[in-house]
C-alpha positions in Angstrom: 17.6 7.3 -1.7 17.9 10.4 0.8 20.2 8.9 4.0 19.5 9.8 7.7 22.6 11.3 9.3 24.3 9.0 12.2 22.0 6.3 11.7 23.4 3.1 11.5 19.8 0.8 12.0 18.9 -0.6 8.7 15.5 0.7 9.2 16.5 4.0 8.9 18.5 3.7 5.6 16.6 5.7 3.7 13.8 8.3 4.2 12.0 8.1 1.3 11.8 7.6 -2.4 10.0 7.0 -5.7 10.7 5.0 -8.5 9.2 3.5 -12.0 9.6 -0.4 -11.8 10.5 -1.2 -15.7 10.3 -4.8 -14.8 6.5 -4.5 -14.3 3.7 -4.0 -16.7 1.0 -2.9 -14.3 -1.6 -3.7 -17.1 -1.0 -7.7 -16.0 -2.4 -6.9 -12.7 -5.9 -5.3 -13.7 -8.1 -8.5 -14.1 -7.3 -9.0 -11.2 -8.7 -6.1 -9.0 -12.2 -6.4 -10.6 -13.3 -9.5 -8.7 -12.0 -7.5 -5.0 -14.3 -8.2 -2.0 -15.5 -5.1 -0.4 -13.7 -4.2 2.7 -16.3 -4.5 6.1 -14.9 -2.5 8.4 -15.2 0.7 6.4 -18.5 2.7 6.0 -20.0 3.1 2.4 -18.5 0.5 0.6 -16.5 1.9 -1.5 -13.1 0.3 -0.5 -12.5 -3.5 -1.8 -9.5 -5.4 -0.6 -7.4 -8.7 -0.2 -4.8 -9.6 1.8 -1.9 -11.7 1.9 1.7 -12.1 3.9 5.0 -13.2 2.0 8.8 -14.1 3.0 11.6 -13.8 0.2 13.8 -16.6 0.4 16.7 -16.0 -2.3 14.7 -15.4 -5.5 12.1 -17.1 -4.7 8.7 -15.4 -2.8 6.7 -17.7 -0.6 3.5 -17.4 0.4 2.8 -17.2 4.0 -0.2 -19.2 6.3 -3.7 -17.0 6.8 -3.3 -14.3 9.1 -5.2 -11.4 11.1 -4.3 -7.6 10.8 -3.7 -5.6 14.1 -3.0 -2.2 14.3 -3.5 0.0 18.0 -5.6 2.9 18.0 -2.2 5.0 18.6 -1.7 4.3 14.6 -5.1 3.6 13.3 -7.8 5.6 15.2 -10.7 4.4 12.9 -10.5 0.9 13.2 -7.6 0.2 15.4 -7.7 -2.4 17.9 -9.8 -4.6 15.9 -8.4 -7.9 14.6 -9.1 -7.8 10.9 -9.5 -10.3 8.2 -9.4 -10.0 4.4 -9.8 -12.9 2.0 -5.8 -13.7 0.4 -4.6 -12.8 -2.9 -5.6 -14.8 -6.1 -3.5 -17.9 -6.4 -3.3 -16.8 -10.2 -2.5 -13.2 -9.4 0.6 -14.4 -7.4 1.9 -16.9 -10.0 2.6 -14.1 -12.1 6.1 -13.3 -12.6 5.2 -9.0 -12.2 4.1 -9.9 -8.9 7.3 -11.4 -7.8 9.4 -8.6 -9.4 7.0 -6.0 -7.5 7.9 -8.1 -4.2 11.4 -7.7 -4.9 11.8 -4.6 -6.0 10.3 -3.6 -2.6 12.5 -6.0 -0.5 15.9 -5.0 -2.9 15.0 -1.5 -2.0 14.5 -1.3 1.5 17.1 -3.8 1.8 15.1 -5.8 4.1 17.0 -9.1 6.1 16.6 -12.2 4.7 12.6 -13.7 5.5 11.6 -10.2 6.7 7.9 -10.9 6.4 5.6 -8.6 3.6 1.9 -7.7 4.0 0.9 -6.8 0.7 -2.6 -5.2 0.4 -4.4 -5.2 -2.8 -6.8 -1.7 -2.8 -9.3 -0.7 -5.0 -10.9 2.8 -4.0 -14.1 3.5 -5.9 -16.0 7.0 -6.4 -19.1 8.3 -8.0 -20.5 11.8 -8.7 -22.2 11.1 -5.6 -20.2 9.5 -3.5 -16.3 10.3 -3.2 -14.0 7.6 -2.4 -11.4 7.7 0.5 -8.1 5.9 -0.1 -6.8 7.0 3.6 -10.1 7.4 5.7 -8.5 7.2 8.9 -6.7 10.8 7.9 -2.7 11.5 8.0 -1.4 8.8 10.0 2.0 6.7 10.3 1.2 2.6 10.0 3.1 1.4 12.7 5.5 -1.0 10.4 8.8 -0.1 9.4 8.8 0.5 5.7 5.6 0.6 3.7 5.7 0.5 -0.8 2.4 2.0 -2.4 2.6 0.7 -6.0 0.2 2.3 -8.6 -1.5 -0.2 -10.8 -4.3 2.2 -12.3 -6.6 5.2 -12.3 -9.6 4.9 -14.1 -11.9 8.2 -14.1 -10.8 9.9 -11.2 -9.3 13.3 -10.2 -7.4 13.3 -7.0 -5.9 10.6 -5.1 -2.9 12.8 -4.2 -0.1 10.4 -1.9 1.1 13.3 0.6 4.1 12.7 3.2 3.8 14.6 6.7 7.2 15.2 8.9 4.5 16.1 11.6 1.0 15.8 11.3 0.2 19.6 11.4 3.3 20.3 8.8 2.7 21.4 5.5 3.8 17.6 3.5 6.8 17.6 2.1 6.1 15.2 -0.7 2.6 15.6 -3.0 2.1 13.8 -6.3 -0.5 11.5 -7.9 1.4 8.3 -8.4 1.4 7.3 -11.8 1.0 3.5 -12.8 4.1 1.5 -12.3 5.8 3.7 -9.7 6.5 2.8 -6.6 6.9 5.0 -3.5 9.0 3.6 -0.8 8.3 5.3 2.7 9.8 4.9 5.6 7.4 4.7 8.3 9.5 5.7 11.3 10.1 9.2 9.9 6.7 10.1 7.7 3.1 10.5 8.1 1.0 9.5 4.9 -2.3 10.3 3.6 -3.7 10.2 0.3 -6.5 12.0 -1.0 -10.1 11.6 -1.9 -11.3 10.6 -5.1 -13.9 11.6 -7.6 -15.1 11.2 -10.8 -14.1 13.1 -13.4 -17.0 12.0 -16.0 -20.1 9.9 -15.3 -19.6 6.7 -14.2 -17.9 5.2 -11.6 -14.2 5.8 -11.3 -11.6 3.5 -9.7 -8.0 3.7 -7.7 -6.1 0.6 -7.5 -2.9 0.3 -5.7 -0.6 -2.6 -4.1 0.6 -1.1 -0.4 3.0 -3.0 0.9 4.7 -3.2 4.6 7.3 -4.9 6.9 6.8 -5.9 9.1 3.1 -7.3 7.9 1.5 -6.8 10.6 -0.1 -10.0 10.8 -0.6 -12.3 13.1 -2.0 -15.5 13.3 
């Protein structure tokens, strides 16, 4: 992990970094996106989503009461200052032991204090040959958390989808790369912009992007 000079805040430990989690075979987690409820606050319907909030206690992961996202326009100027609400994760898809590693891994890496809370998002981005899909419709932007994971679980048919880090949002980014399934890119939200790029298909069909993003803080409320 790249270090920020003179900082001694924990939330600054580490700029940013990729890594292949050998503890998780994303292929567990695919049943699992194909029954996704489409998210109703973006246009087109071509973004499906759950959401859930966790605390890790020890080993153990423990799932959190029902909450609302909130974000301010400062961080989300497409559908900031709305108070959100997704249907929670699959009690099946968090009994499985890869989801707890994926939990962990992110918590081990950004060293997060004990019972930080984690919003984990499960994203499916969908595309057609005539209708692109959008991962990050609200453009480059910075999430207003402190640390945010972006897991890869699949790409299905698709070109694009390029994860892009900004110092600035005019910058040229200073990390590109379609994330491959498995790998996890840990950001640190204080010091990056993000944005990932549309998706097509690259043969008839529909194609489809599914990703875990994880933050903390979760941004939930109740």
């Amino acid at each position: 992990m790249q270090k920020v000079l003179g900082s001694t805040e924990l939330e600054y430990a580490f700029l940013f970094t990729l890594r292949k989690v050998n503890s998780i075979n994303p292929e567990g987690f695919k049943p699992f996106f194909d029954n996704l409820p489409v998210d109703p606050y973006i246009q087109g319907k071509y973004r499906y989503r759950r959401l859930s909030r966790f605390i890790v206690s020890g080993d153990d992961v423990i799932k959190l009461p029902h909450g609302y996202l909130f974000q301010s326009k400062d961080y989300n100027p497409l559908v900031g200052d709305i108070k959100r609400e997704f249907s929670e994760l699959d009690d099946a898809l968090i009994e499985q032991d890869i989801f707890k590693h994926m939990i962990l891994a992110f918590s081990d890496s950004c060293k997060l204090h004990p019972e930080a809370e984690i919003g984990v998002h499960q994203i499916r981005t969908t595309c057609s040959p005539d209708n692109f899909g959008n991962p990050a419709p609200e453009g480059i932007h910075r999430d207003g958390t402190d640390f945010i994971g972006i897991f890869s679980v699949d790409r299905n048919n698709i070109q694009g989808g390029e994860t892009h880090l900004y110092t600035a949002k005019k910058e040229k980014p200073v990390f590109s790369k379609i994330l491959n399934p498995g790998e996890l890119l840990l950001i640190n939200d204080h010091e990056f912009f993000h944005f990932t790029t549309p998706v097509k298909p690259t043969a008839e069909g529909v194609g489809t992007r599914d990703v875990f993003v994880l933050t903390s803080p979760s941004l939930l409320s109740d």
